[in-house]
C-alpha positions, 0 to 999 in steps of 0.5 A: 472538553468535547469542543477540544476533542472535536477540534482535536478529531478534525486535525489528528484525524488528518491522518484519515481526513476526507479534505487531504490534498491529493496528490500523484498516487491518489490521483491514479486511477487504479492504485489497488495496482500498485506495488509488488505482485508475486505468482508460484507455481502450485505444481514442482514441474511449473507452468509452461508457456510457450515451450518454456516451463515456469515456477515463479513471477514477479511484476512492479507496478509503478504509478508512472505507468512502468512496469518490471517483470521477472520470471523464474524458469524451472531449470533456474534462469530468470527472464526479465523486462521492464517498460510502459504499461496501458490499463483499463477495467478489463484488459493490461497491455505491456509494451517494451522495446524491441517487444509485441505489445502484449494485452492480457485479460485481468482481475483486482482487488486491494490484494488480489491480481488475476492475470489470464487467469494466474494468481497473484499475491501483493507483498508489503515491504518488509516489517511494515505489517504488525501492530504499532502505537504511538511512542511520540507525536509531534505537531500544532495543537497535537500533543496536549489532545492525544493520549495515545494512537494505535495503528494495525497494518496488515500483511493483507492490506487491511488495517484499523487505527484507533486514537485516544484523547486525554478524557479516554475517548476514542475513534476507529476507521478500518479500510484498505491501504495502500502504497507506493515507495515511502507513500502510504495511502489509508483508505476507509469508508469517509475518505482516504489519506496519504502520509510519508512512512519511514521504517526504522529498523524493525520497531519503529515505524513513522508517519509524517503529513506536511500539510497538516505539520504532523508526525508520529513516531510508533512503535511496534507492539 
């Protein structure tokens, strides 16, 4: 039995193997970038910059070095503009047509982006963070070794994923996740992973890995 659950670790755990095969997104060098960033002004007049005064932004960062960017301002108009984006560890550059290029000092983490010194919050997609265990799993060697899979996603991009086998023996892995439209990257101390997700609804959530010809469809807790 610990022979069939070693070989069941080294395929289900696929979902958080250290072999997976890279791709575009795990390829990038600052993937905690990616994704949707949000800044609100903490004061009801806003930030003014440049003789305009502002109370919210939001900025898209894509792995193909594009960016999008919205600004809203105090008296409800909203400034936008999209274009490339040049990155290294201390300093962002935003170039867009018909536009100086812009370098800016800045700060990251898994969730957090400091830019000249503003905060900004990363949001996941939405229903995507909650508790979510296993309501079918589908796959060459997987269904008669797994009993049961628990993954938590959290809004601050944090998560713990544990699986069982049929003898009620279990792993955990914690780490960071990100993502990038229906990729998801889990991140953890041995390694990283990165698998398809689609949300059906609000409750169902799934998981696919072509190389390894798994899928698991979750539902919410």
């Amino acid at each position: 039995m610990m022979k069939t659950f070693g070989f069941f670790w080294i395929f289900i755990l696929s979902l958080f193997s250290v072999n997976s095969i890279a791709d575009d997104i795990t390829e990038f060098d600052y993937p905690f970038l990616l994704g949707n960033w949000y800044w609100f002004s903490n004061q009801q007049d806003g930030i003014e910059s440049e003789g305009e005064k502002y109370r919210a932004m939001h900025v898209m960062f894509k792995s193909d070095y594009q960016f999008a960017m919205r600004l809203l301002r105090v008296d409800g108009k909203v400034e936008q503009w999209a274009g490339n984006y040049d990155i290294d560890d201390t300093n962002i550059t935003f170039i867009s047509p018909n536009e100086d290029e812009q370098m800016h000092s800045y700060l990251l983490n898994y969730n957090r982006f400091v830019l000249d010194g503003a905060h900004f919050t990363k949001l996941a997609p939405e229903h995507l963070a909650g508790n979510w265990r296993t309501k079918k799993i589908s796959g060459q060697d997987v269904a008669d070794n797994i009993a049961e899979f628990a993954l938590s996603l959290r809004p601050d991009f944090l998560f713990s994923a544990e699986i069982s086998n049929q003898a009620g023996k279990t792993k955990e892995h914690r780490g960071v996740y990100y993502l990038e439209d229906d990729q998801i990257v889990l991140l953890y101390e041995d390694g990283q992973q990165d698998n398809q997700f689609v949300l059906n609804g609000n409750n169902t959530l799934t998981l696919s890995n072509e190389h390894f010809g798994m899928e698991a469809v979750l539902r919410r807790e």
